[in-house]
BALOBA-1460 file (C-alpha; in Angstrom, 3 decimals):
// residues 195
<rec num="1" residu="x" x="15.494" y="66.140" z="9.232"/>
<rec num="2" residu="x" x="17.973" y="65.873" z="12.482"/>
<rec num="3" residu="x" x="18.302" y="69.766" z="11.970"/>
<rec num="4" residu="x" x="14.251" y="70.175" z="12.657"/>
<rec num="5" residu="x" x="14.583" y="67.662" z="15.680"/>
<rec num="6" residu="x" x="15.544" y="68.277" z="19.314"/>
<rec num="7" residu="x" x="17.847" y="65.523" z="20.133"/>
<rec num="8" residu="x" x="17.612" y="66.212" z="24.007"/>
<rec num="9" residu="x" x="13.548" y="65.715" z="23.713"/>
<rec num="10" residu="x" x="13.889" y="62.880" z="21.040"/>
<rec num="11" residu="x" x="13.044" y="59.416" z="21.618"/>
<rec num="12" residu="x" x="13.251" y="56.845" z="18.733"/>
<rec num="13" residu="x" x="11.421" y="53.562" z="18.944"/>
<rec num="14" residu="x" x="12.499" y="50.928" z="17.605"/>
<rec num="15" residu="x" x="9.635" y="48.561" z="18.047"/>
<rec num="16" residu="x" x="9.334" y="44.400" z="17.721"/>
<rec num="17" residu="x" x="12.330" y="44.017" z="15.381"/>
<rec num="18" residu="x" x="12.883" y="40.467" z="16.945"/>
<rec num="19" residu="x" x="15.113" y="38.050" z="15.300"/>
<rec num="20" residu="x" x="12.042" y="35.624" z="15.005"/>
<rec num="21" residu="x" x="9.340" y="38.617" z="14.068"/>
<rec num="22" residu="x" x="11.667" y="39.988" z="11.249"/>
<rec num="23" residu="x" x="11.997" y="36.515" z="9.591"/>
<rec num="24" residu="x" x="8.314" y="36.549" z="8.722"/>
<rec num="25" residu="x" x="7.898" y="40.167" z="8.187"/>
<rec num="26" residu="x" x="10.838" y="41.519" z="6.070"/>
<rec num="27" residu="x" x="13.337" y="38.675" z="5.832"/>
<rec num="28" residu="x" x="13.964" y="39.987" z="2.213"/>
<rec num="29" residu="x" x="13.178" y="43.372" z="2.595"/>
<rec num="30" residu="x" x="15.799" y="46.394" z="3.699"/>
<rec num="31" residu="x" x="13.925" y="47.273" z="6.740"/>
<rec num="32" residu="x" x="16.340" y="46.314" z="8.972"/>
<rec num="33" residu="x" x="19.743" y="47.781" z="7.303"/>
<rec num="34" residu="x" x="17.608" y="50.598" z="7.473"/>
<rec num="35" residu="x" x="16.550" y="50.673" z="10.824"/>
<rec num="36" residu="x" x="19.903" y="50.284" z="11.887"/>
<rec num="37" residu="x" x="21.330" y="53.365" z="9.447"/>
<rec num="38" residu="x" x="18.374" y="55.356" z="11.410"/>
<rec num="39" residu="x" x="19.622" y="54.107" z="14.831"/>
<rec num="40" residu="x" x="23.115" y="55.174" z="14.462"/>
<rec num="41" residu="x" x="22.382" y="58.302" z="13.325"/>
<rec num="42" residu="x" x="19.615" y="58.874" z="16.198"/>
<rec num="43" residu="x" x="22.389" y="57.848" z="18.338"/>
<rec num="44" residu="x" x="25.119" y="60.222" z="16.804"/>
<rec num="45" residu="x" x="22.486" y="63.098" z="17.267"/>
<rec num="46" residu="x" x="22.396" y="62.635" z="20.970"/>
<rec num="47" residu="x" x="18.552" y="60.961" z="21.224"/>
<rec num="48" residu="x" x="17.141" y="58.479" z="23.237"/>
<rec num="49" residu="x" x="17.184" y="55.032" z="21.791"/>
<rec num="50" residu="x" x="14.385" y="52.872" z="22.905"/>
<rec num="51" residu="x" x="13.845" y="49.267" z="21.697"/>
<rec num="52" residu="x" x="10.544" y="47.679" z="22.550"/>
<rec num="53" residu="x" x="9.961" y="43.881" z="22.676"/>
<rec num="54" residu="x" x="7.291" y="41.702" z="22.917"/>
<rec num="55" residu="x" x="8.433" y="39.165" z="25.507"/>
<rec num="56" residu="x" x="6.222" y="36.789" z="28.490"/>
<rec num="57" residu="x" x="7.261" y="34.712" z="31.473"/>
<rec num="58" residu="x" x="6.901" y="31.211" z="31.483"/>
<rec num="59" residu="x" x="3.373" y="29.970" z="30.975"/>
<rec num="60" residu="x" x="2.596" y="33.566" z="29.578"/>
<rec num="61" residu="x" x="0.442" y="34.796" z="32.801"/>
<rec num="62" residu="x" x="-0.049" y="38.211" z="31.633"/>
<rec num="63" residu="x" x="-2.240" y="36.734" z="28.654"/>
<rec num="64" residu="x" x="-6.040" y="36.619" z="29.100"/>
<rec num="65" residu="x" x="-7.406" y="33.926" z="27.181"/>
<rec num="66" residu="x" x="-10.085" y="36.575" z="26.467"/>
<rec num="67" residu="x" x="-7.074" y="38.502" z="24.113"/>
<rec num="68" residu="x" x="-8.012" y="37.360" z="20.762"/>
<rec num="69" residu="x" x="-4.419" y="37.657" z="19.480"/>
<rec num="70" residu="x" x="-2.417" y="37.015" z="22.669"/>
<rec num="71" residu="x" x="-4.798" y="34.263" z="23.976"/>
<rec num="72" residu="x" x="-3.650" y="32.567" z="20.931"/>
<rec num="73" residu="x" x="-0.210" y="32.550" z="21.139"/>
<rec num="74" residu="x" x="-0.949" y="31.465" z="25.220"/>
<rec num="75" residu="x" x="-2.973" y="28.417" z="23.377"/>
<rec num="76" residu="x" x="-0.097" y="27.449" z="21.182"/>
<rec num="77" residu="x" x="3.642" y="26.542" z="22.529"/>
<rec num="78" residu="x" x="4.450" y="27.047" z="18.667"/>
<rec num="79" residu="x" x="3.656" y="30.505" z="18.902"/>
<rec num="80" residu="x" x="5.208" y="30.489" z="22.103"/>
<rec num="81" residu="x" x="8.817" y="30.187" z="20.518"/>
<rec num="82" residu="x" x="8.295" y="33.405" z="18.655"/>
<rec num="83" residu="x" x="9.003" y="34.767" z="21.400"/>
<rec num="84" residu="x" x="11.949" y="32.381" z="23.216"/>
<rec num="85" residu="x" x="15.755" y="32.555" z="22.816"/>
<rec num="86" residu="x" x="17.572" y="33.738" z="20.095"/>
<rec num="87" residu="x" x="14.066" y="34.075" z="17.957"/>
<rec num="88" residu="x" x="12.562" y="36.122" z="21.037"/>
<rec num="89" residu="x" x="15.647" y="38.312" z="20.669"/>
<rec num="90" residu="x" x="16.076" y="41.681" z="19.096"/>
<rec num="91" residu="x" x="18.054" y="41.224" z="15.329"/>
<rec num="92" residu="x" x="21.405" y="41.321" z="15.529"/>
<rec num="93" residu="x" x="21.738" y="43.658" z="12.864"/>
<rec num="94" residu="x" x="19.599" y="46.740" z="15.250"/>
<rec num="95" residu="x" x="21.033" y="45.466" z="18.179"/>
<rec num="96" residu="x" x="20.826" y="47.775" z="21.896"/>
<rec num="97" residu="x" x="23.936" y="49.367" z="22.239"/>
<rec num="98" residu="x" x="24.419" y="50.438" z="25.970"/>
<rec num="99" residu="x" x="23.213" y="53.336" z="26.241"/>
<rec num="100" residu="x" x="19.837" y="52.451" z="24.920"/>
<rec num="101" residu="x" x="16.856" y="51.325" z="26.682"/>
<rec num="102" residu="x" x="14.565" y="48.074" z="26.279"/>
<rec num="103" residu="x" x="11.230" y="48.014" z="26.939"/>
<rec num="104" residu="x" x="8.944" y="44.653" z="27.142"/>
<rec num="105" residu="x" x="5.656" y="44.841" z="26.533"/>
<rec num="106" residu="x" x="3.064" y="42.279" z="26.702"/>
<rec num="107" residu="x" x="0.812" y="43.616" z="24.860"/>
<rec num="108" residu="x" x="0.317" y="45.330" z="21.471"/>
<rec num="109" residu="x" x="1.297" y="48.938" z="22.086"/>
<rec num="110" residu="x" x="4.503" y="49.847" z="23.388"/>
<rec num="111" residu="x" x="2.678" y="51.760" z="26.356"/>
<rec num="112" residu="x" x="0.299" y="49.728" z="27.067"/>
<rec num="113" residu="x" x="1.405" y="48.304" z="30.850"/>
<rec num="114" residu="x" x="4.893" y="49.092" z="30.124"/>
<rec num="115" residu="x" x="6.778" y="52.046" z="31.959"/>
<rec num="116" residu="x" x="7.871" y="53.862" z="28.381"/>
<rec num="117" residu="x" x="5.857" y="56.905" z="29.294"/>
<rec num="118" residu="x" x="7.587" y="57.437" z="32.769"/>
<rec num="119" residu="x" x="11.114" y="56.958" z="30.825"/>
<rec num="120" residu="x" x="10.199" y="59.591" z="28.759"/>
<rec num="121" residu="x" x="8.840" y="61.657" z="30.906"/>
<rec num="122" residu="x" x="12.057" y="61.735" z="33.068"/>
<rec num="123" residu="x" x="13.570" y="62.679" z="30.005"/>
<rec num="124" residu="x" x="11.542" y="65.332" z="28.917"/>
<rec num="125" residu="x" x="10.999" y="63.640" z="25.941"/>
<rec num="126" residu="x" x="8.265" y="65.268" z="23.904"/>
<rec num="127" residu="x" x="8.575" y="63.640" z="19.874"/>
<rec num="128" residu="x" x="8.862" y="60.372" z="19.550"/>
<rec num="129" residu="x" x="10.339" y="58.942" z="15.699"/>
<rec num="130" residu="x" x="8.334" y="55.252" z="15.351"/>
<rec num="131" residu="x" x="9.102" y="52.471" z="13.984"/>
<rec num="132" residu="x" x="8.565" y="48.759" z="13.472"/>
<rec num="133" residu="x" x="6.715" y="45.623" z="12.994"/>
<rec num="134" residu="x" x="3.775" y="45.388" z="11.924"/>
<rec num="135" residu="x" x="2.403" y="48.654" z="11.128"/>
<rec num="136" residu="x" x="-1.023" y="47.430" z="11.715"/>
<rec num="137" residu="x" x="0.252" y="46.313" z="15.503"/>
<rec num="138" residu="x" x="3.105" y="48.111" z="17.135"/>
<rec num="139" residu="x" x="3.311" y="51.020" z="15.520"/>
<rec num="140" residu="x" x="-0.516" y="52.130" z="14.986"/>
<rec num="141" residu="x" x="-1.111" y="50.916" z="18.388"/>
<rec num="142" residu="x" x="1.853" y="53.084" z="19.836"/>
<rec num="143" residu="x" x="0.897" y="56.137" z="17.114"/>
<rec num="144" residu="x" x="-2.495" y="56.644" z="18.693"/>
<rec num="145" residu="x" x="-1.758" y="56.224" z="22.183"/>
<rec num="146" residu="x" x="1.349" y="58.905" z="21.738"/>
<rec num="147" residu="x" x="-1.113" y="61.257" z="19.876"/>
<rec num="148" residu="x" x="-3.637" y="61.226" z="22.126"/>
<rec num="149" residu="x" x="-0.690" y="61.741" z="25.285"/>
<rec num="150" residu="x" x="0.226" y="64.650" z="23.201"/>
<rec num="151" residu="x" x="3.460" y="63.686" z="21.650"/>
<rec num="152" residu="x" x="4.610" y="64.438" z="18.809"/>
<rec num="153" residu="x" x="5.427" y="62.016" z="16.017"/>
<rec num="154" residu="x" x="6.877" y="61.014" z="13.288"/>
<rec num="155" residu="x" x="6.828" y="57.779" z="11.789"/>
<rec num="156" residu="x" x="9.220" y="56.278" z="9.127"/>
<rec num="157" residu="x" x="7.925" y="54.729" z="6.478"/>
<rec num="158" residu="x" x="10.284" y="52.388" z="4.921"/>
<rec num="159" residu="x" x="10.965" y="51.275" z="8.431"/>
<rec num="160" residu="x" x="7.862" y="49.579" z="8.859"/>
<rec num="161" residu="x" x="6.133" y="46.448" z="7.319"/>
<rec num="162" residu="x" x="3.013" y="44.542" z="7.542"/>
<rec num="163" residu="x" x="1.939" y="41.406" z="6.572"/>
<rec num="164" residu="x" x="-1.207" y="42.950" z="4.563"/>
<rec num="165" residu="x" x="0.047" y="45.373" z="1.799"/>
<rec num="166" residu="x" x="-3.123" y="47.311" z="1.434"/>
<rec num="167" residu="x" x="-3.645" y="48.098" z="5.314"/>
<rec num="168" residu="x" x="-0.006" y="48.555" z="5.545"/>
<rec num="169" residu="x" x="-0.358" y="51.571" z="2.531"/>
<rec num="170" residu="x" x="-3.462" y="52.752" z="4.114"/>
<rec num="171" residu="x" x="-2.349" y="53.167" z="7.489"/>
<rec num="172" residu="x" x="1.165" y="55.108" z="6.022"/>
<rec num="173" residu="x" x="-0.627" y="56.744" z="3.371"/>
<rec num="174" residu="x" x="-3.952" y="57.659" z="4.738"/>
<rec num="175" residu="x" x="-4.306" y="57.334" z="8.677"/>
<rec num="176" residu="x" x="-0.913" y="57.901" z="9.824"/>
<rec num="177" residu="x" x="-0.468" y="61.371" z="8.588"/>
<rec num="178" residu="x" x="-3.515" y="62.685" z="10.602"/>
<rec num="179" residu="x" x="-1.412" y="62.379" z="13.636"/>
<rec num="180" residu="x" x="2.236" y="62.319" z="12.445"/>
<rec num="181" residu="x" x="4.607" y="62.894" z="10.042"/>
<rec num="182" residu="x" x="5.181" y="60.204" z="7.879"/>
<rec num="183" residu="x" x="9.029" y="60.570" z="6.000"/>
<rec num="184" residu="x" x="11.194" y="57.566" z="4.717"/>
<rec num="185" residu="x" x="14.604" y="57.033" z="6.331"/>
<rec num="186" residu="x" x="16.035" y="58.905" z="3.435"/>
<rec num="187" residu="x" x="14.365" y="61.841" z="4.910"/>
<rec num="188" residu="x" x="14.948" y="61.260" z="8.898"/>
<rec num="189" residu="x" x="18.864" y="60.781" z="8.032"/>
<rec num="190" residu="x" x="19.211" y="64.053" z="5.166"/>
<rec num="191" residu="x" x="20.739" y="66.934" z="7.362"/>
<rec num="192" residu="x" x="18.025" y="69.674" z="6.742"/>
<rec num="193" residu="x" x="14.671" y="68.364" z="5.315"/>
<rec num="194" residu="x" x="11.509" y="69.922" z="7.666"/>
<rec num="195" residu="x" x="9.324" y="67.667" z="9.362"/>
């Protein structure tokens, strides 16, 4: 698949794979040896690296208490430490490396009040490959706001997980590839498959 890519207008997302986050999500799943095969090869291939975080200030004052799922985590110093220290930060095992950019968000797209779109903009980036956790959050939330900002997209599969097994094979399996091609990271990482 890196043949069918441009790596100069390639951005790949790796998207709330915090230390904390993964734990609950895919602590015994390969997600994240997989995420980081997909990083170093997106990295090898010359494209933009992008992690995005969740992440707040103290006493969370970009949270409305009118965001149902936010508001909630404001409500509950429990939460909170989701989001704190070594929990808060991204797994060791995907990492930044230097050259890659991170992106906190405080919200539940990667764009949403976050400068992504003007970093990839300056870069001429026009296809983004997304990934992340949950696929019901981050990554549809990302998906449609990409699609609709005319980017193109491809999502991989095996890179993503969701609490909820049925939405998370829905979403993959029926919404996703209206707007993007879906392709495990068997796929992104084989030298010539088409996208």
């Amino acid at each position: 698949m890196i043949a069918t890519l441009n790596p100069e207008r390639t951005a790949v997302l790796s998207m709330d794979l915090q230390a904390g986050i993964v734990s609950i999500y895919a602590k015994d799943s390969p997600l994240v040896g997989l995420a980081s095969q997909v990083l170093a090869r997106a990295r090898t291939a010359g494209m933009l690296v992008v992690h995005v975080r969740v992440g707040f200030r103290p006493g969370l004052p970009e949270v409305s208490s009118r965001n149902a799922l936010f508001g909630a985590i404001k409500s509950s110093p429990q939460h909170q430490k989701l989001f704190e220290g070594e929990t808060g930060d991204i797994h060791r095992s995907v990492a930044p490396h230097p050259t890659d950019i991170v992106v906190t968000k405080h919200r539940v797209s990667a764009f949403a009040g976050t400068d992504l779109e003007m970093i990839l903009r300056a870069r001429d980036v026009d296809t983004l490959v997304l990934f992340g956790i949950a696929t019901s959050g981050v990554v549809l939330s990302t998906l449609l706001y990409a699609s609709d900002a005319d980017f193109r997209i491809v999502v991989i599969r095996d890179c993503c997980a969701d609490v909820d097994p049925d939405l998370h094979a829905c979403l993959l399996n029926s919404l996703f590839p209206r707007r993007a091609s879906v392709v495990t990271a068997a796929v992104f990482l084989g030298p010539d498959t088409e996208i």
